[in-house]
C-alpha positions as CSV (number, residue, x, y, z in Angstrom):
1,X,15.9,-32.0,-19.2
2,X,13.2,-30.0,-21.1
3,X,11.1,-30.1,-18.0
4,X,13.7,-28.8,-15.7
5,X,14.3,-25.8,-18.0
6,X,10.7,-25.4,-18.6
7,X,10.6,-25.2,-14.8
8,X,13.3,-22.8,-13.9
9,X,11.8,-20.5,-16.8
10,X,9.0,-20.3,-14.9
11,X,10.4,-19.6,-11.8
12,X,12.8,-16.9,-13.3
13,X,9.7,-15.5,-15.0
14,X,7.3,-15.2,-11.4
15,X,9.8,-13.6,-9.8
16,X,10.5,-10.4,-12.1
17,X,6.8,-10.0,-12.7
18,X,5.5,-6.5,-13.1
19,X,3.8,-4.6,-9.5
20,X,0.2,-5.0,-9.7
21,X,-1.2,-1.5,-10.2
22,X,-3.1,-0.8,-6.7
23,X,-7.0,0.0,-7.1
24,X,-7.7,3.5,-5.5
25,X,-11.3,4.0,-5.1
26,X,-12.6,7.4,-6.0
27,X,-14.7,6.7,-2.7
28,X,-15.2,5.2,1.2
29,X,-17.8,4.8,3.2
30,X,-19.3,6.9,5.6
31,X,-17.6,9.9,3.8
32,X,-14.6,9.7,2.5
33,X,-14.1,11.0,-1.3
34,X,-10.4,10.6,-3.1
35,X,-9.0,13.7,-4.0
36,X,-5.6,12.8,-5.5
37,X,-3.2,10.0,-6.8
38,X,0.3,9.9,-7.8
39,X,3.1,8.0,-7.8
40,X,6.0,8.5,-5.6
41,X,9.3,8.5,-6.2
42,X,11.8,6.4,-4.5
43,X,13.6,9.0,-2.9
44,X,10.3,10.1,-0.9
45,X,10.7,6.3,0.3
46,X,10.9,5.9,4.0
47,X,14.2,4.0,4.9
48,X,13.1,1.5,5.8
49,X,10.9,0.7,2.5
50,X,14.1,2.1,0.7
51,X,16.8,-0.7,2.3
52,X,14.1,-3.5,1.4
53,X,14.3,-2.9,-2.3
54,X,10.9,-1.6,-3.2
55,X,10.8,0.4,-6.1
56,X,7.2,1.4,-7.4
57,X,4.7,3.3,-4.7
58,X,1.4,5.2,-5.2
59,X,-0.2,8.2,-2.8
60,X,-3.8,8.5,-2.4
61,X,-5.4,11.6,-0.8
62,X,-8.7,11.2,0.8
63,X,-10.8,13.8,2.6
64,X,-14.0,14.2,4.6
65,X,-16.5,17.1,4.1
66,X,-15.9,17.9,8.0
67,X,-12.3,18.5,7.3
68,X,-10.5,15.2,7.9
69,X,-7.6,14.4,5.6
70,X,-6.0,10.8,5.1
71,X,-3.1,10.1,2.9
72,X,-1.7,6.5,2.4
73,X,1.4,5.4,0.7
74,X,1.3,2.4,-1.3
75,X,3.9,0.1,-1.8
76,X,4.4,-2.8,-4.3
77,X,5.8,-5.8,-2.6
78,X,7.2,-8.9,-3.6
79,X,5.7,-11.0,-1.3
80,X,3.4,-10.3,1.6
81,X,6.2,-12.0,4.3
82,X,7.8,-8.5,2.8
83,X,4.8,-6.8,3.6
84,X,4.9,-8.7,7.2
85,X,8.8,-8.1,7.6
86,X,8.2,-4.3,7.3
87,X,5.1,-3.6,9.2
88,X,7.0,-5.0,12.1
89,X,10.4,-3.0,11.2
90,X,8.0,0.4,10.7
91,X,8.8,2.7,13.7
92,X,5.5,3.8,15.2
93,X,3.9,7.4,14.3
94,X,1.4,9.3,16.0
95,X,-2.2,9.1,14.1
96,X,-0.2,6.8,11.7
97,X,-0.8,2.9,10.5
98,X,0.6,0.5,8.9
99,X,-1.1,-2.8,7.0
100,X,0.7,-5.3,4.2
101,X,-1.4,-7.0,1.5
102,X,-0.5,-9.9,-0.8
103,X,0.6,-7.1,-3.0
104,X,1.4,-3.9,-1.1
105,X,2.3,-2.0,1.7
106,X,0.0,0.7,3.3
107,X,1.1,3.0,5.1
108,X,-1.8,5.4,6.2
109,X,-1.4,8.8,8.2
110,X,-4.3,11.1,9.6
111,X,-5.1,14.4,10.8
112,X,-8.4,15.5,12.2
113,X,-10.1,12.0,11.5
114,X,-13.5,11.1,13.8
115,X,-12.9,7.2,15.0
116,X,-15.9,6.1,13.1
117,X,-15.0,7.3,9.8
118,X,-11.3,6.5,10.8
119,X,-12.0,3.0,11.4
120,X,-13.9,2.6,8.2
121,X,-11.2,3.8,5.9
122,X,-8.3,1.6,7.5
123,X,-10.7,-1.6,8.0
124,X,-11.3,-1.5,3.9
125,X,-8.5,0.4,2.6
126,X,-6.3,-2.8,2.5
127,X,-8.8,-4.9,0.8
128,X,-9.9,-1.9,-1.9
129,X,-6.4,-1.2,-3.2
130,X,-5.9,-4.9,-3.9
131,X,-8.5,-4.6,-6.2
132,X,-10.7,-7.2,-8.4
């Protein structure tokens, strides 16, 4: 009996853990330096992220010395078949892309962004803000 209480303890206690914080680094290669980071509040949510239950998000600002400006929304999931669920559900966007973690949601827009520098920042975004 001990067991089977230790057990659902456990299982009670995984599943209201805290977000993990995501890791924003200050800055990405070949040029892209962070500018700002604050969290957002749940009313900024897109619906969709807003019907799924996600409450804690994160935006990041990041900007090229030519004049290119990326911002991506971070949002703590609860699983990444959450993550999965909503990157299909997200409605497509012009300069606009979405990625799912084990932890988070990215969702990263663009303006003015050459496809070189572009493709750096989403190809390691997703692994950066996952952190250590």
């Amino acid at each position: 009996m001990r067991i089977v209480l230790l057990v659902a303890a456990a299982i009670l206690l995984s599943c209201n853990r805290a977000p993990k914080e995501p890791v924003f680094p200050e800055s990405i290669p070949p040029g892209w330096t962070r500018s700002a980071v604050h969290t957002l509040n749940a009313a900024q949510f897109p619906k969709v992220v807003r019907d799924s239950g996600i409450q804690k998000a994160w935006e990041a600002e990041y900007h090229t010395t030519d004049g290119a400006v990326a911002v991506a929304d971070v949002y703590a999931v609860q699983s990444n078949t959450q993550g999965l669920d909503l990157v299909q559900r997200w409605r497509p966007e012009r300069n606009n892309a979405q990625f799912y973690t084990d932890h988070f949601l990215l969702n990263v827009a663009w303006q003015g962004a050459k496809h070189d520098e572009l493709a750096s920042l989403v190809r390691s975004l997703p692994k950066l803000v996952e952190g250590p």
